[in-house]
N, C-alpha and C positions, 0 to 999 in steps of 0.2 A: 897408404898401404895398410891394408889392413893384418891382423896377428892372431893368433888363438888364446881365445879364451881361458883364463884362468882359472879357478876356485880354490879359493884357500877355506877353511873349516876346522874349526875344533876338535878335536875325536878324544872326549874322555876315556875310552879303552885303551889309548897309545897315550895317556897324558902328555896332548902338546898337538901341534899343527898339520895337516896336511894338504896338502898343494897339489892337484891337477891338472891333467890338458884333456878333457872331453873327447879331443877330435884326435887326439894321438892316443893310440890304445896303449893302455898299460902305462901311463908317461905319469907317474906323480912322483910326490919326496914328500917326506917328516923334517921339523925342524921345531926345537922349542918355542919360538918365536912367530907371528905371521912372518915377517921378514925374514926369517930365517929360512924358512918351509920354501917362500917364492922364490929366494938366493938359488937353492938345491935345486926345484924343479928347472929352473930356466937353465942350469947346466944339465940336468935330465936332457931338457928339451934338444939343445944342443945336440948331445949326444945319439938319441933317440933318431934326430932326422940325420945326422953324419952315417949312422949304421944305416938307415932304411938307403940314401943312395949308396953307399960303397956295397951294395947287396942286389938292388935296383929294386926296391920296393918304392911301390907309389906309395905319393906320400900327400893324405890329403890336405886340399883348402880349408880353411878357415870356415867353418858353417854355425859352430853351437854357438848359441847365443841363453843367456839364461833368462826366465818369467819375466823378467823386468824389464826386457825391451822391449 
C-alpha cells in the first residue's frame, strides 16, 4: 500500500520544523523537532481525511513524489 508523501524542512522564519502532505492541500504542522513536525502532521493528516469524508470531499491518491525518485 502505498501513503503520501511527506517533507519535513527547516524554515528559519518559524525557527524549527515543518512538515507537509503535497497531495493534501493545506495538510502541514510546525514542531521544534523533525520528529515532532512529523508526530503533528500525521495527526493533521488524520484529521484532514476524517473531515474531507464526513463532508464527501474526494480525497486524492497518493501521486507526489519528490526529484529523487
Amino acid at each position: 500500500m502505498s501513503d503520501y508523501h511527506i517533507n519535513v524542512f527547516y524554515s528559519e522564519d518559524d525557527n524549527g520544523y515543518i512538515a507537509d502532505i503535497p497531495d493534501l492541500s493545506c495538510c502541514s504542522a510546525f514542531g521544534e523537532t523533525p520528529e515532532a513536525a512529523l508526530k503533528e502532521v500525521l495527526i493533521a493528516k488524520s484529521a484532514w481525511l476524517d473531515t474531507a469524508l464526513a463532508n464527501g470531499i474526494d480525497i486524492p491518491k497518493p501521486q507526489y513524489r519528490p526529484a529523487i525518485y
